[in-house]
C-alpha positions as CSV (number, residue, x, y, z in Angstrom):
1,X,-3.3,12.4,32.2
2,X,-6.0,12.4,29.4
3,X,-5.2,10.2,26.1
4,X,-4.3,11.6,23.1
5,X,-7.9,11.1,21.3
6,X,-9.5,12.7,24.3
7,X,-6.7,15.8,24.6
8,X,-7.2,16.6,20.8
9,X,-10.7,15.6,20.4
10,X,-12.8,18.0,17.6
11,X,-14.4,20.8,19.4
12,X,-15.9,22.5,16.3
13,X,-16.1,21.7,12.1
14,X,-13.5,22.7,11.5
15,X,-11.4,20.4,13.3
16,X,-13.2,17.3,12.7
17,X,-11.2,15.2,10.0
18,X,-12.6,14.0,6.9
19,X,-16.0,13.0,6.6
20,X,-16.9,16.4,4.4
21,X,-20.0,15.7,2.8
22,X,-21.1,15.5,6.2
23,X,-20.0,18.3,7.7
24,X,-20.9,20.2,5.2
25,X,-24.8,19.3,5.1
26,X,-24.9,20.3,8.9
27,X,-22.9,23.4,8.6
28,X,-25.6,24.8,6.1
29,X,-28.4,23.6,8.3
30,X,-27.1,25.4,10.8
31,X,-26.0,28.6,9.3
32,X,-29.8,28.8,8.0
33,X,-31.6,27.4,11.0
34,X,-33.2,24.5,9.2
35,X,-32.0,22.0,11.8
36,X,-33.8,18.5,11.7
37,X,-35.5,16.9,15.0
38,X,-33.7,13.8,14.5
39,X,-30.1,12.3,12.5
40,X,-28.7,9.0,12.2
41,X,-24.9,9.2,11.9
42,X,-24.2,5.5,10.7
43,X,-21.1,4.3,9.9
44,X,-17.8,1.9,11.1
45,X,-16.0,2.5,14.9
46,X,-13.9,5.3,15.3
47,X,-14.3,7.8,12.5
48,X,-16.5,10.6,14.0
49,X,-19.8,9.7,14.4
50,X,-20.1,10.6,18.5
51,X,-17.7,13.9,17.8
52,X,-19.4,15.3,15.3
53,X,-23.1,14.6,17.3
54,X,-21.3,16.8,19.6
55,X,-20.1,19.7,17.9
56,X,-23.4,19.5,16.1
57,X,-25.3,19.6,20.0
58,X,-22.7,22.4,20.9
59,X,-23.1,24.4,17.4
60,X,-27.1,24.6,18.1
61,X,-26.5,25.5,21.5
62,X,-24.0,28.0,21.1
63,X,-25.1,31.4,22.2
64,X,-22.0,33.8,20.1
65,X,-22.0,31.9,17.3
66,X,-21.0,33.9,14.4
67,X,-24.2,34.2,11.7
68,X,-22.0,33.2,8.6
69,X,-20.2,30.1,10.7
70,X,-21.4,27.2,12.2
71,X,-19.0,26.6,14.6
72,X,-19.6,27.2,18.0
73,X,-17.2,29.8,19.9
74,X,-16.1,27.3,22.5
75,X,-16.1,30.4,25.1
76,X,-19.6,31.0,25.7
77,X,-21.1,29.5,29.1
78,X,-23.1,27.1,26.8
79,X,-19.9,25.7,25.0
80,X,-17.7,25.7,28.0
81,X,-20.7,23.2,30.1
82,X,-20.6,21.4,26.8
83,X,-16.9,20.7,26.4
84,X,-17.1,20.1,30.2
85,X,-19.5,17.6,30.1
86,X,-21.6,19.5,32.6
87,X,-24.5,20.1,30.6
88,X,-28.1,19.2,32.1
89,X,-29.8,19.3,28.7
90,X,-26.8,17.2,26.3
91,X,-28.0,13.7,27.4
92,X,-25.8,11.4,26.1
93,X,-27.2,8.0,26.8
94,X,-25.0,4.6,26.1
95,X,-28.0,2.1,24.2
96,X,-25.6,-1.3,25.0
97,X,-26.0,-0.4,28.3
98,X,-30.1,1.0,28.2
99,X,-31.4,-1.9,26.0
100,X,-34.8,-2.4,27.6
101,X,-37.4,-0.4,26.9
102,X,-37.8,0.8,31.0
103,X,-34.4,2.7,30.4
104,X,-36.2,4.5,27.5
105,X,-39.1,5.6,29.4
106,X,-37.2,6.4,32.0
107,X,-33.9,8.1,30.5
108,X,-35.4,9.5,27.6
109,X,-39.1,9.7,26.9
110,X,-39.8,11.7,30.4
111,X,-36.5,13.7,30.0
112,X,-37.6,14.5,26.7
113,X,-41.5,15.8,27.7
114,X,-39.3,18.3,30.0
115,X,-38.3,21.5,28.6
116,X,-34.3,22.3,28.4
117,X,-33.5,23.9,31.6
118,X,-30.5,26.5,30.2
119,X,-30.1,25.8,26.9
120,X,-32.3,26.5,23.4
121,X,-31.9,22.7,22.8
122,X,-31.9,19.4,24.8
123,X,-30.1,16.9,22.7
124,X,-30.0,13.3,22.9
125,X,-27.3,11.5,21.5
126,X,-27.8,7.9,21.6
127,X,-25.1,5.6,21.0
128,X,-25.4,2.0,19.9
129,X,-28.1,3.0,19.3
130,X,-29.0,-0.7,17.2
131,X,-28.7,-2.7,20.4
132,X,-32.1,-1.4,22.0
133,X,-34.2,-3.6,22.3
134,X,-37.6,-4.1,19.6
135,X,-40.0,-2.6,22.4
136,X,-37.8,0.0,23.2
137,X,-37.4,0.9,19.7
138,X,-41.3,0.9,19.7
139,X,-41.5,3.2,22.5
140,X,-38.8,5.5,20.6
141,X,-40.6,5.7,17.8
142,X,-43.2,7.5,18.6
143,X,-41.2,10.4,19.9
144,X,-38.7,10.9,17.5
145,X,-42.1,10.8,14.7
146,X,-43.4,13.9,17.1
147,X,-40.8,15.5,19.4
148,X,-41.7,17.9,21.8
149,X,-40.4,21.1,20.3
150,X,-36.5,22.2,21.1
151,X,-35.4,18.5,21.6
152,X,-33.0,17.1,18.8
153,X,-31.9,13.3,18.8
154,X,-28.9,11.9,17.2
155,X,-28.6,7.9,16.9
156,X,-24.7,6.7,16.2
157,X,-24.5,3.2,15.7
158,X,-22.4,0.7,13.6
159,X,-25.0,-1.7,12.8
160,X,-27.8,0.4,10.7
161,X,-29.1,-2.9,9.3
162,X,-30.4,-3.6,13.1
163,X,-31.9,-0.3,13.6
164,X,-35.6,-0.9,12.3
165,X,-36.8,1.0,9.3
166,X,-39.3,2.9,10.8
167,X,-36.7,4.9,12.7
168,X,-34.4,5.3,10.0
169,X,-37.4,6.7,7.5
170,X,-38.0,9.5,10.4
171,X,-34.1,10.3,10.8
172,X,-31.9,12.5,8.5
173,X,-29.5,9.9,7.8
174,X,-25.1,10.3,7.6
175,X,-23.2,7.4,6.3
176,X,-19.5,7.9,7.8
177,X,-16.5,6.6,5.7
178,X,-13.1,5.1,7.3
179,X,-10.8,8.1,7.4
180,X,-7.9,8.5,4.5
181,X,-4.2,7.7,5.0
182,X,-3.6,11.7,4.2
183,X,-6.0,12.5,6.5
184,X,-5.0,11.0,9.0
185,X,-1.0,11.6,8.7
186,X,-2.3,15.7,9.2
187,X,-4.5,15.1,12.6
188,X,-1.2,13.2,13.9
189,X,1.2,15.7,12.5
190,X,-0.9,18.2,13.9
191,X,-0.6,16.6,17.2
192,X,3.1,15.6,17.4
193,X,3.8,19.6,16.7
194,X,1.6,20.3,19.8
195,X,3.6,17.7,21.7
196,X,6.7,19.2,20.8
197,X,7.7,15.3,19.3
198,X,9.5,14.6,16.3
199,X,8.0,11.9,14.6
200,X,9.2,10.8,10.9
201,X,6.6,11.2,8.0
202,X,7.0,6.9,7.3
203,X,6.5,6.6,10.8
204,X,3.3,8.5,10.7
205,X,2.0,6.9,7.3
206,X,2.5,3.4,8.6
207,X,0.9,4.3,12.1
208,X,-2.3,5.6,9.7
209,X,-1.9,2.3,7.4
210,X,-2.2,0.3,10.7
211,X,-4.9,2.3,12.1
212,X,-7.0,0.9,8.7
213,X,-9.1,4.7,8.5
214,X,-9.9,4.8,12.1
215,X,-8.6,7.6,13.8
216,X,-9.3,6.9,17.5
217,X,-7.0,3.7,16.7
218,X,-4.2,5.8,15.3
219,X,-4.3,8.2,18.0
220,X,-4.0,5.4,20.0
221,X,-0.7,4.4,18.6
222,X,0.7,7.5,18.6
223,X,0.2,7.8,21.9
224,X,1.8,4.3,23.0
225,X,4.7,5.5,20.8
226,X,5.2,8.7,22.4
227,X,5.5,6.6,26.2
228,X,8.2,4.9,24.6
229,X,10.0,7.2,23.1
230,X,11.6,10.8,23.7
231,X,12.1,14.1,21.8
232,X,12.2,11.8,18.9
233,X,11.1,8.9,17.5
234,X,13.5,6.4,15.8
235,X,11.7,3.6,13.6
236,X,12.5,1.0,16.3
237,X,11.2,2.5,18.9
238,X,7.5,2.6,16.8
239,X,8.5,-0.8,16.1
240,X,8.4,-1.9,19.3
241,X,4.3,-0.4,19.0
242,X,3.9,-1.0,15.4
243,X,3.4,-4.6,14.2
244,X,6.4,-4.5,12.1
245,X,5.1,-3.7,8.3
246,X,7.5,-4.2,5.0
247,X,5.9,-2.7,2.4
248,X,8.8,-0.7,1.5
249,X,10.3,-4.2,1.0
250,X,7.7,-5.3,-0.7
251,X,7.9,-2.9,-3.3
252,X,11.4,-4.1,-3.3
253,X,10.8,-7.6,-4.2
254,X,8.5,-6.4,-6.4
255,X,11.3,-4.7,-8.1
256,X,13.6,-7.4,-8.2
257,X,11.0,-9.7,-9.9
258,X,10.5,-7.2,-13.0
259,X,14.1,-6.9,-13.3
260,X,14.8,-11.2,-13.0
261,X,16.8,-10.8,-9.8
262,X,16.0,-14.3,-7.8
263,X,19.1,-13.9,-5.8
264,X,18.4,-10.3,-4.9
265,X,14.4,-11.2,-4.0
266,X,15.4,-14.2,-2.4
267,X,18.3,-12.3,0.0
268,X,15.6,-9.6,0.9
269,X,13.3,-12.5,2.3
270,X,16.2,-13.9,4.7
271,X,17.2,-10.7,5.8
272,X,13.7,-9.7,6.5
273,X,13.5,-13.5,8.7
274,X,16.6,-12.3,10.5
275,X,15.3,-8.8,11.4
276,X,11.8,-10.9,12.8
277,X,9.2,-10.1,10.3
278,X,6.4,-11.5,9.9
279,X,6.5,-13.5,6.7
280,X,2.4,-13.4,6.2
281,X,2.2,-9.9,6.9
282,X,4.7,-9.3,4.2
283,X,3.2,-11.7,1.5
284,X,-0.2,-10.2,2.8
285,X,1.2,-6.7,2.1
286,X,2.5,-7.7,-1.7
287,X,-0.5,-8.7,-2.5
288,X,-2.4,-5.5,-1.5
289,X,0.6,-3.7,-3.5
290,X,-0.5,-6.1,-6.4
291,X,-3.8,-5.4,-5.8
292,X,-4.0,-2.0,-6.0
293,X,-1.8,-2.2,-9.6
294,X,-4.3,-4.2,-11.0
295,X,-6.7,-2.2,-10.3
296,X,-4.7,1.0,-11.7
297,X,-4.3,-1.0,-15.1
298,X,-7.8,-1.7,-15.2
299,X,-9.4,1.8,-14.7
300,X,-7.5,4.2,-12.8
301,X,-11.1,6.0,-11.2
302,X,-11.5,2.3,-9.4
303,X,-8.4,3.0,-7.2
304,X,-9.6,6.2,-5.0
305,X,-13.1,3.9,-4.5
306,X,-11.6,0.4,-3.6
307,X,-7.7,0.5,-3.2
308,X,-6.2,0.8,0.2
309,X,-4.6,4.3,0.9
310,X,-0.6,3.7,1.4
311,X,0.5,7.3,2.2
312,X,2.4,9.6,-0.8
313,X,5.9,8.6,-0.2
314,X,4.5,4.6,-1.1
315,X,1.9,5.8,-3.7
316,X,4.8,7.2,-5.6
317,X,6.9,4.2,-5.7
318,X,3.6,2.1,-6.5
319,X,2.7,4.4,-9.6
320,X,6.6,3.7,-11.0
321,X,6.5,0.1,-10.7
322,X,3.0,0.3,-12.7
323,X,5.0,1.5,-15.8
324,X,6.8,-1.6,-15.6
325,X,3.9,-4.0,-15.6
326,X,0.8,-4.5,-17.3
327,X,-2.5,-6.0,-16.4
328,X,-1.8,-9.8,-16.9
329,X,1.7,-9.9,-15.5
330,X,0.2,-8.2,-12.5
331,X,-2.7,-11.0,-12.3
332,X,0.6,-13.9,-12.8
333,X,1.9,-12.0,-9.5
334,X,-1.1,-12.0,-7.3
335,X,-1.6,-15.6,-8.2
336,X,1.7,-16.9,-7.2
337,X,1.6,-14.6,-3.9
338,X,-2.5,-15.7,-2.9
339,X,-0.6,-19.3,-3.5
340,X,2.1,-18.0,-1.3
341,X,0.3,-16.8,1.6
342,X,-1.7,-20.8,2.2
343,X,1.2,-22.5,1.8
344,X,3.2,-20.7,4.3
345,X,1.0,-21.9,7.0
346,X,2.4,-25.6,6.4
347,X,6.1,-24.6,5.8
348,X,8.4,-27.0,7.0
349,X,11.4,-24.0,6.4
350,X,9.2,-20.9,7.3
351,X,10.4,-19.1,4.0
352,X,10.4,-22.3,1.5
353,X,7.3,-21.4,-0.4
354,X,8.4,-17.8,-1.3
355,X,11.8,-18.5,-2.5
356,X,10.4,-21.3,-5.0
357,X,7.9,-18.5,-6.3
358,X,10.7,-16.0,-6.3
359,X,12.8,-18.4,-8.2
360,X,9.7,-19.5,-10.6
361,X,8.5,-15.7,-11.6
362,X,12.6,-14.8,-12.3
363,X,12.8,-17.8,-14.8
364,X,9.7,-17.3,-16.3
365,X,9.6,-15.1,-19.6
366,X,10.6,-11.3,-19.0
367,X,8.3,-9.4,-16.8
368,X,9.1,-6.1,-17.9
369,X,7.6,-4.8,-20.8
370,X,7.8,-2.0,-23.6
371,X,5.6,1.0,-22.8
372,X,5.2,2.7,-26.2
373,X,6.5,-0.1,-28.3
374,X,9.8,-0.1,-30.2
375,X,10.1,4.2,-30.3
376,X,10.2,3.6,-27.2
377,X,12.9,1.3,-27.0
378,X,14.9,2.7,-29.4
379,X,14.8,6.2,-26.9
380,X,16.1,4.0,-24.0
381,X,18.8,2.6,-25.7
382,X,19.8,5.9,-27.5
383,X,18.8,8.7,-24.6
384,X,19.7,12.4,-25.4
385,X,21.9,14.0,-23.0
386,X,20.7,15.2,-19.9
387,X,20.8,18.8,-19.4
388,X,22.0,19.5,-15.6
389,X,19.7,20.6,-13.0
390,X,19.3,24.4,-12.9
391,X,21.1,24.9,-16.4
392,X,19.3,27.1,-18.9
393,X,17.3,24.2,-21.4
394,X,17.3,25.7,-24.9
395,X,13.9,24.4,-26.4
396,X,11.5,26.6,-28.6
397,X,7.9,26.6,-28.2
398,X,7.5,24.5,-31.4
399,X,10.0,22.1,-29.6
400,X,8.2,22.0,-26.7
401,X,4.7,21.3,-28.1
402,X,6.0,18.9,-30.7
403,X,6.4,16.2,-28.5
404,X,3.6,16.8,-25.9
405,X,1.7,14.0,-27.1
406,X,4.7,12.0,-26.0
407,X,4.3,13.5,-22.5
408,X,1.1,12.9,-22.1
409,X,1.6,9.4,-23.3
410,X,4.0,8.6,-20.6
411,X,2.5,10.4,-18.0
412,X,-0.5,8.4,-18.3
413,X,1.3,5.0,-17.5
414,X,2.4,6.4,-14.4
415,X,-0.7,8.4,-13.4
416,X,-3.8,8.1,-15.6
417,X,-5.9,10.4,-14.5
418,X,-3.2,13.2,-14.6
419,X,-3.2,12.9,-18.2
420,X,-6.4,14.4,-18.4
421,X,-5.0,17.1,-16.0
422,X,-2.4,17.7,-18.5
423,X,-4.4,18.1,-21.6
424,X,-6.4,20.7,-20.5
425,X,-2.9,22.8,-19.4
426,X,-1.1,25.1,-21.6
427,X,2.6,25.7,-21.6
428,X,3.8,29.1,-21.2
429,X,7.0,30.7,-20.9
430,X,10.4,28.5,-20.9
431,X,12.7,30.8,-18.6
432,X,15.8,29.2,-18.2
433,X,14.8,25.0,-17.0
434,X,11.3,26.6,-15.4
435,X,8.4,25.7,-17.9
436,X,5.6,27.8,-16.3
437,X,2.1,25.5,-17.0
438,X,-1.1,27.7,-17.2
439,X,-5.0,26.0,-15.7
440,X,-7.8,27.6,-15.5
441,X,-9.3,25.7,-12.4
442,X,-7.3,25.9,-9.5
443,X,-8.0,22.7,-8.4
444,X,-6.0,21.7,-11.3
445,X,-2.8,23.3,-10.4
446,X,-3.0,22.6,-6.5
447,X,-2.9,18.8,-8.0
448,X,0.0,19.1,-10.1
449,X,1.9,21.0,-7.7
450,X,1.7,18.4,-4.9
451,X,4.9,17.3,-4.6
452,X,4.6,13.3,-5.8
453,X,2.7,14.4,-9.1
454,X,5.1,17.1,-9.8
455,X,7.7,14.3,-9.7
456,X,5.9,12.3,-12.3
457,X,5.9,15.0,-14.5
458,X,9.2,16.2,-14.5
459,X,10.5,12.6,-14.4
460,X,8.4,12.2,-17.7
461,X,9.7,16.0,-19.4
462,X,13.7,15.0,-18.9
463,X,12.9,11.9,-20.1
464,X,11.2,12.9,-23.3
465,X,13.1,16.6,-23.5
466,X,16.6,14.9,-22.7
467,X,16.4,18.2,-19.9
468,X,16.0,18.4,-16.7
469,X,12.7,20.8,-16.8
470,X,10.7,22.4,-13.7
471,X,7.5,23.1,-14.2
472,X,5.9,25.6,-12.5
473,X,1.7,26.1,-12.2
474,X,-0.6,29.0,-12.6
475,X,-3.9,29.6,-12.8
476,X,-5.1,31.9,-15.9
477,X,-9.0,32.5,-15.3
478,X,-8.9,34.1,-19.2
479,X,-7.9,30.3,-20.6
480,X,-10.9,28.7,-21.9
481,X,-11.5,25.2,-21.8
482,X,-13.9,23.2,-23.9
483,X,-14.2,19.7,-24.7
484,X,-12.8,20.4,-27.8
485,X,-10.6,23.5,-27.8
486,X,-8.1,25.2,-25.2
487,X,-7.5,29.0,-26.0
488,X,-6.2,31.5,-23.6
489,X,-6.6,35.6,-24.2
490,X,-2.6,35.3,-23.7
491,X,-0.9,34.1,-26.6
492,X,1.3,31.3,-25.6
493,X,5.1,32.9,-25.6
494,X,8.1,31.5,-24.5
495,X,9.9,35.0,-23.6
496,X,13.7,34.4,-23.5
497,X,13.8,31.9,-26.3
498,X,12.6,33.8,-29.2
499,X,10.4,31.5,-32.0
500,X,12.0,31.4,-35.2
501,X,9.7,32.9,-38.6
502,X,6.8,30.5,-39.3
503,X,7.5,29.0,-35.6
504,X,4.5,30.7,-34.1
505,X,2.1,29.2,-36.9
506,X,3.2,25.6,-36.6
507,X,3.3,25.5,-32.7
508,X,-0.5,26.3,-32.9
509,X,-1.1,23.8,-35.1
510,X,1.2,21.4,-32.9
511,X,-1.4,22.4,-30.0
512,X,-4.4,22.0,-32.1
513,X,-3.4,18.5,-32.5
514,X,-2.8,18.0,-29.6
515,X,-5.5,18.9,-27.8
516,X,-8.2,19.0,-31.0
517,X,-10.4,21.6,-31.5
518,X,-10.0,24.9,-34.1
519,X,-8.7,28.5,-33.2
520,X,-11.8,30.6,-32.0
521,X,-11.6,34.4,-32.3
């Protein structure tokens, strides 16, 4: 029976996850016939690189290929040998095992002086290819620098500081990237709906998390899983696969340190000893939480570039703990944990060294801090009452946009970039709790529709509205955004809650300072 990573291996584009900038390079050099004689697709294990050489050897190959596509048609005689593995002229040649330069001469240099025997290209992928030897890399050279004509090479390797200079100059070169937690959860979801499995979104996030961006790895787990299990998966069968991970507990301790609970942090440490977790991989996971809320307080752009990728459900708990916390009682955290994590290997009591830090941060001064100063405070301790979910929220458009600032101001401690989002918005129509929120991108309202940032915001609107407000997002082409104006040719209207005289005039000038700029005509 095949494995899972062979069974649903890529077999055009299309299906390959991830790794976009690539993919979309090749798919215009193929769609306009400037294909190169040689590519290097460097990059770490297990993220594409041999896949994607060959859809790439199967796309040049393909004889129905659609003119306006690049992928192949996987039904042709030339895709089916491919897929097969039965075509003469796709030489795939394994360089840790064809080091010497003999093996070059022999396996590629006279192969390649040979014209393809059925189809328009003979391809060579070369894998590993950084373990060849310096003479054989000689001998290479001077083929890839002048190939016969209709032979393609593609070099995968892992090591492109080993492949010499000279090669890489004559090579189109792709640098792969470790595959994103998101990315990842939709190839497995894909696959446990065409196993007819039923596998838990946590389950699938934390297989992904483990995987560290490599999807052959994941698969991998999946599939281990799947042996174990039945129809379903339950969270201890995975954890029977899955090195047990606690970052949901994490974030719990996490909690009870802001809030001064020792005796809840240090009761969520035993019970974790008695269920048989591993104590490092729990302080190491903290500290990656910690991490990745420092690096959200220092500039929010450094998270998507350096932060590990925890899956939606945990990124939302993550972005509410940040309103709690700023920069330097995040740094006090990650000091006591990195403290944490060497002492534990001398322990005496296995847990000793966490409970005295536990005990330490919750007598410390208060971790929790004001976000927007003493308004702020006086708002928590005097809240307006809630409107119920689903009941008609009587706010005029004056209302509405009088306190957007305040929105924005909030929404920005949980999420900084969607503050930016935001401010280029415009509010519509209040009909009934539904306040519809007009972009002109569509990008823009695909983000704030995602289910975890629509959260934030209407966490933020009944918190600052005292209502429990849906938003709802739209795209306007017609709304014109500047960097210092925001006018739509729709005049913004809040049908069903009429504006009072004068109303209309001061909710512009609301938006105006808001969002700056003057009214154009």
């Amino acid at each position: 029976m095949a494995t899972l990573y062979r069974k649903y291996r890529p077999q055009n584009f299309t299906e390959v996850v991830g790794q976009n900038h690539i993919k979309i390079t090749l798919e215009q050099e193929i769609k306009s016939g400037k294909i190169a004689h040689a590519y290097l697709f460097c990059g770490p294990r297990a993220v594409g690189k041999t896949t994607l050489a060959r859809v790439l050897a199967k796309a040049v190959n393909c004889a129905k290929r659609k003119s306006n596509s690049a992928d192949p048609c996987n039904n042709c005689p030339s895709c089916r040998e491919i897929t097969g593995g039965r075509a003469l002229d796709i030489i795939e040649i394994d360089a840790a095992s064809n080091t010497g330069v003999d093996n070059v001469r022999d396996n590629i240099i006279a192969n390649a002086l040979v014209a393809p025997a059925r189809l328009p290209y003979k391809v060579f992928i070369i894998d590993e290819v950084h373990m060849l030897s310096i003479s054989a890399f000689n001998a290479l050279l001077k083929l890839i620098e002048e190939p016969p004509q209709r032979v393609i090479f593609i070099l995968c390797t892992t090591e492109v500081h080993k492949v010499p200079a000279t090669i890489i100059s004559r090579c189109q070169r792709f640098d792969f990237k470790r595959i994103s937690v998101k990315n990842v959860v939709k190839k497995l979801s894909y696959i446990v709906q065409a196993e007819k499995v039923k596998v838990s979104k946590e389950i699938l996030e934390a297989i992904a998390r483990q995987a560290d961006g490599h999807m052959r790895d994941a698969e991998s787990l999946l599939g281990q899983i799947i042996a174990i299990g039945g129809a379903e998966i339950t969270p201890e069968e995975a954890d029977l696969v899955i090195p047990r991970s606690a970052i949901n507990e994490s974030l719990a301790l996490i909690g009870f340190l802001i809030k001064k609970d020792a005796a809840g942090g240090i009761r969520l440490v035993n019970q974790l000893m008695d269920e048989g977790v591993d104590l490092k991989i729990f302080v190491k996971d903290t500290i990656e939480i910690l991490r990745k809320l420092l690096l959200m307080k220092i500039s929010p752009a450094l998270v998507e570039k350096l932060a590990l990728e925890m899956g939606e459900t945990i990124e939302l708990k993550i972005n509410q703990l940040a309103a709690d916390l700023s920069a330097e009682q995040v740094l006090k955290l990650m000091e006591k944990f990195i403290k944490v994590s060497l002492e534990l290997k001398t322990d005496f009591i296995q847990q000793l060294s966490l409970e005295v830090a536990i005990a330490e941060i919750c007598t410390a001064p208060a971790l929790v801090k004001s976000p927007a100063g003493p308004r702020f405070a006086a708002y928590r301790s005097n809240p307006a009452p809630l409107k119920a979910v689903g009941e008609a929220v009587n706010l005029t458009a004056g209302q509405i946009a009088e306190k957007w600032n305040e929105v924005l101001a909030k929404v920005k401690q949980y999420n900084h970039s969607l503050s930016f989002i935001l401010r280029v918005c415009q509010p519509r129509e209040l009909v009934g709790n539904q306040l519809c929120l007009a972009f002109k991108y569509k990008f823009h309202k695909d983000r704030v529709s995602e289910t975890a940032i629509k959260n934030i915001v209407e966490k933020v609107m009944r918190e600052v509205y005292g209502a429990a407000i849906e938003i709802q997002a739209v795209v306007d082409e017609n709304l014109e955004v500047a960097a210092n104006k925001l006018v739509s040719d729709e005049p913004l209207d809040l049908k069903k809650s009429p504006a009072e005289p004068g109303e209309q005039s001061k909710m512009i000038d609301n938006l105006l300072k808001t969002f700056g700029g003057k009214v154009v005509s």
